[in-house]
N, C-alpha and C positions, 0 to 999 in steps of 0.2 A: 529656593527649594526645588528639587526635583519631583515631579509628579509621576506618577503612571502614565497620563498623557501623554508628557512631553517626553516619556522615555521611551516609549513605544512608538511613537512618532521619530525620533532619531533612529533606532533599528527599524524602523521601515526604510527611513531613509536610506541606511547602511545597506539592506537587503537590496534593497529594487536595484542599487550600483554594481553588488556584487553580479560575476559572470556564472552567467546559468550552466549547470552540467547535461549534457547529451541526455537526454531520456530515451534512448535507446540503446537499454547496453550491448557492449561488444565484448568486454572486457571483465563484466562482473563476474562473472561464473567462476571463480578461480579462488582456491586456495592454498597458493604453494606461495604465495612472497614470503621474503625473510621473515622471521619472528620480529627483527627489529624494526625492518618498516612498518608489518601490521601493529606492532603497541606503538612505535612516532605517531602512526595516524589516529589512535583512537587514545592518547594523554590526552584529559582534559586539557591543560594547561600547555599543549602544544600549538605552537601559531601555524595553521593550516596554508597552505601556499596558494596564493592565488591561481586559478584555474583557465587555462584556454579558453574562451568560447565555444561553441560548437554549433552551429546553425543548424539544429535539428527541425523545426518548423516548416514544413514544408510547404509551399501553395495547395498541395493535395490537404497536408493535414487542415490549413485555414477552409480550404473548401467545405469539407466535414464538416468541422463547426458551425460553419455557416448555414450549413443545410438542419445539422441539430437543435442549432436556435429559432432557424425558423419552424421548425415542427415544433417546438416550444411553446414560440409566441402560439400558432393556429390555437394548442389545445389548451391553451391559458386563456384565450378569448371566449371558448365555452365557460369558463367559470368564472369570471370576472363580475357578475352579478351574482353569486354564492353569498349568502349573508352571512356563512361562516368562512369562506374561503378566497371573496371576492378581493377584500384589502389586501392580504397576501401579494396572493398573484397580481396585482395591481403593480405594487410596489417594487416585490421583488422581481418579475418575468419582464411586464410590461411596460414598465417605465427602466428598464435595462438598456443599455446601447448594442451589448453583445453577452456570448457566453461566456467571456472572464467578468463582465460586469454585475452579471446577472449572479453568479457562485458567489462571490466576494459581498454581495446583500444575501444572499443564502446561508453564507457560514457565519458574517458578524452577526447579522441577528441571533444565530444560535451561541457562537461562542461569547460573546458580550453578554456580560452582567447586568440585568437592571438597574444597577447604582451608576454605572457608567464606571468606575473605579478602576477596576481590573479588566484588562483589555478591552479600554472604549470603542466604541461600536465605530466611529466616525474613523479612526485608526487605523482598525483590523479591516472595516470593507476594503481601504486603500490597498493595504498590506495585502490580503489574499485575493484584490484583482490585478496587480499588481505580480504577486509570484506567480498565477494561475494564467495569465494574459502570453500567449505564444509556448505552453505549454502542451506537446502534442499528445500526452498520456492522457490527458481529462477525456477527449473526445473517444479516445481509446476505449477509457475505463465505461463509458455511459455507449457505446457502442458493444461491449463487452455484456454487458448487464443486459440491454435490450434482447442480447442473441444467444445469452445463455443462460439466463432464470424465466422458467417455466410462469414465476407470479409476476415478470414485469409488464406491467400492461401500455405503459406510455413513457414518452420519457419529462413528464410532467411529476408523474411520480418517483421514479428515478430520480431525479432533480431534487425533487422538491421533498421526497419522503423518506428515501433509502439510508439509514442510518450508515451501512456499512462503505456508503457514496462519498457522504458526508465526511467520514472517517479520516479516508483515503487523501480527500482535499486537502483534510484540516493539515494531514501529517507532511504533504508536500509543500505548505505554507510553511510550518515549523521546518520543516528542512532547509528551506532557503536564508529560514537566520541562522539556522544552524552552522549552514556553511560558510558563513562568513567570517567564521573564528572570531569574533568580538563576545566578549563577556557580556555587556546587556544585550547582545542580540541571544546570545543564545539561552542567555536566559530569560527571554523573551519565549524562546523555541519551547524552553521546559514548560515555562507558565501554558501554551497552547497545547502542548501532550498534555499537562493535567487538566486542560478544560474539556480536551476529546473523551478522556477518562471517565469523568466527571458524569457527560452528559451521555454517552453514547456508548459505558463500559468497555474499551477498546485503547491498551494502551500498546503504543508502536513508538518507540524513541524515533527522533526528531532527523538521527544518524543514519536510522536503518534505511535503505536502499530500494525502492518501488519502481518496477516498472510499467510498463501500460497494459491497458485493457484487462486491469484485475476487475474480479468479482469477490467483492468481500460479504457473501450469502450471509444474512442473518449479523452476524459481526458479533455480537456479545461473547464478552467471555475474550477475545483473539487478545495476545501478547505476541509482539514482534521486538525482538532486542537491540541493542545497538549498533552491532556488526553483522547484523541478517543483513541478506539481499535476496530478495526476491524478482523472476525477469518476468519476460513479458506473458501476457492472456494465460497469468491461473487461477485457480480459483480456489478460494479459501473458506469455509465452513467454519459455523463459531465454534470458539472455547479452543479453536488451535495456541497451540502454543509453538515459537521458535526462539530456543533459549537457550541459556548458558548449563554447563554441567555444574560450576559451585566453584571449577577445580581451576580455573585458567584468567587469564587476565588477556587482555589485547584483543587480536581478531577469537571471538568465541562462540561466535553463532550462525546455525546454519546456512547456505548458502542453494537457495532453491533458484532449477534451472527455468525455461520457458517452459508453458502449457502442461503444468504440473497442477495436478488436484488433491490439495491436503481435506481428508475427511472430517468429520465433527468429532472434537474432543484428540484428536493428534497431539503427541508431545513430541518435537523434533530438538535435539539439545546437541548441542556441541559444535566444533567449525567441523559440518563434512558435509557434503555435498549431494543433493538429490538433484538424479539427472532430468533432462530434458524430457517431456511427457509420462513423465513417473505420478501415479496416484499414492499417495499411504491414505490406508483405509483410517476412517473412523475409530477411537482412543486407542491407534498404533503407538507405541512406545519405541522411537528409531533413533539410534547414539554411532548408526555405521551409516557407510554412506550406498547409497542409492543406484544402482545403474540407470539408464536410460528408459524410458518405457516400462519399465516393471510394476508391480507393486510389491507394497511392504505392508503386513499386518501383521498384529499382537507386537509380541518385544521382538523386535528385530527378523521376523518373518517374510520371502517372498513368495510369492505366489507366480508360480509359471508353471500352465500343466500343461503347454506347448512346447516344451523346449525342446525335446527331439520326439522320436516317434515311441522310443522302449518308454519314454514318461508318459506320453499319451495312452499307452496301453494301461500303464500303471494307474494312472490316473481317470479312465472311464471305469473303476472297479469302487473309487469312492469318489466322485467329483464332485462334492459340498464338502467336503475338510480336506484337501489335500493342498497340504503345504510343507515345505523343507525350510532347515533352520538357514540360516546364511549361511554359519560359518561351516556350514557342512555342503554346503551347494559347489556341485563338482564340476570343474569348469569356470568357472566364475563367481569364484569364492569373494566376497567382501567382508 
């Protein structure tokens, strides 16, 4: 008989073998492939090709880490006698070897079941120190967070408390069985998106595409789909959504560029592309795609009251509501 165990213990196996993808994309940002390679890549029942290597770990990125963990252990040693928080930190910081060791007791504790049944604890540490070990987006993302949330105070906390941290991990662990294109691994990868769900209201499919140095502020509420990609240092606000319109099969969901800030409650749906340093404001409604730098609020709204100097005139006569629709934006219609 097959157990849970032993099954999740073979797709660890399978994962740790498979070859890791580049965490820094180059490549992501795009959505013009054929229609028929975007649906080959995203058929369930398609056997995914095995992937080049890519040496993205760098001695700088190990350095980081190293330095993250040690500022770790320091402020884990102040609490170590906490009679509610001392066993913790004991366990999980202190008796760690490094910062993949130390995440991997971070997340099985949270994602394992008290029964031990569904994703054993002894299992998943493996697993998620394992997919997280030479990983250079982790140190990214808890780099990320220290230096751009106003409430981060430590990265003990960080660590140790930030739901939307957590998240992040869990989805990059599931990504790794995911890509192995084996049926109990990836159904291994479902089982860990529904225990992130579960515990931490944040479902991001196993598929979708992360890169580093996110901030996922708050996190509750966020939906990420299977053909999103998201690149490096943005930052996401809960109850975002990046999702499908209803209407399409294959590649279908949006495609956000680097140093992009989606606001609280944003709905971003369809494959189109928001560029590079673009914010959508807070429950924007956006189904066209994005230029660079801009913003976009309400249903498909940009806000630019620099764009030349006859708008700036325009625009110091009501600067709290001036805004133009898109498709009427002259010059650079989208």
């Amino acid at each position: 008989m097959i157990t849970a165990t032993s099954a999740l213990r073979s797709a660890a196996r399978r994962a740790a073998r498979a070859p890791r993808r580049r965490s820094s994309p180059s490549s992501w940002y795009s959505a013009s492939a054929p229609l028929e390679q975007q649906q080959q890549r995203v058929r369930p029942d398609a056997p995914i090709e095995p992937q080049t290597p890519v040496a993205s770990y760098t001695e700088d990125d190990a350095a980081r880490d190293a330095r993250i963990f040690s500022r770790l252990r320091d402020e884990a040693e102040g609490l170590k006698t906490s009679p509610l928080l001392g066993a913790s930190v004991r366990k999980q910081v202190l008796d760690a070897e490094d910062l993949a060791s130390c995440l991997g007791e971070v997340l099985s504790c949270r994602l394992a079941r008290s029964n031990d049944s569904f994703l054993p604890r002894d299992e998943l540490r493996k697993a998620c120190t394992d997919a997280l070990r030479g990983d250079a987006r982790v140190g990214a993302d808890i780099s990320a967070i220290l230096a751009r949330d106003p409430a981060a105070i430590s990265y003990l906390q960080c660590i140790m408390f930030f739901k939307g941290f957590h998240a992040t991990q869990a989805q990059r662990v599931s990504a790794t069985f995911w890509r192995s294109g084996d049926r109990a691994d990836r159904h291994a990868a479902l089982a860990i998106q529904n225990r992130i769900s579960e515990l931490w209201a944040v479902d991001v499919h196993p598929a979708a595409e992360i890169g580093g140095g996110l901030l996922m502020d708050h996190a509750t509420g966020i939906v990420v789909g299977e053909t999103a990609v998201i690149g490096d240092n943005c930052t996401i606000l809960h109850a975002v959504t990046l999702g499908g319109t209803g209407k399409e099969r294959g590649d279908r969901h949006p495609k956000i560029g680097h140093a992009c800030v989606l606001g609280a409650g944003a709905t971003i749906l369809g494959n189109i592309k928001v560029g590079d340093g673009a914010t959508v404001g807070s429950q924007a409604v956006v189904t066209k795609d994005v230029p660079a730098g801009m913003t976009v609020v309400g249903l498909n709204k940009l806000l630019d009251p620099h764009f030349d100097a006859k708008r700036d005139s325009v625009v110091e006569k009501r600067p709290a509501t001036w805004q133009y629709e898109v498709d009427t934006y002259d010059g650079y219609s989208i």
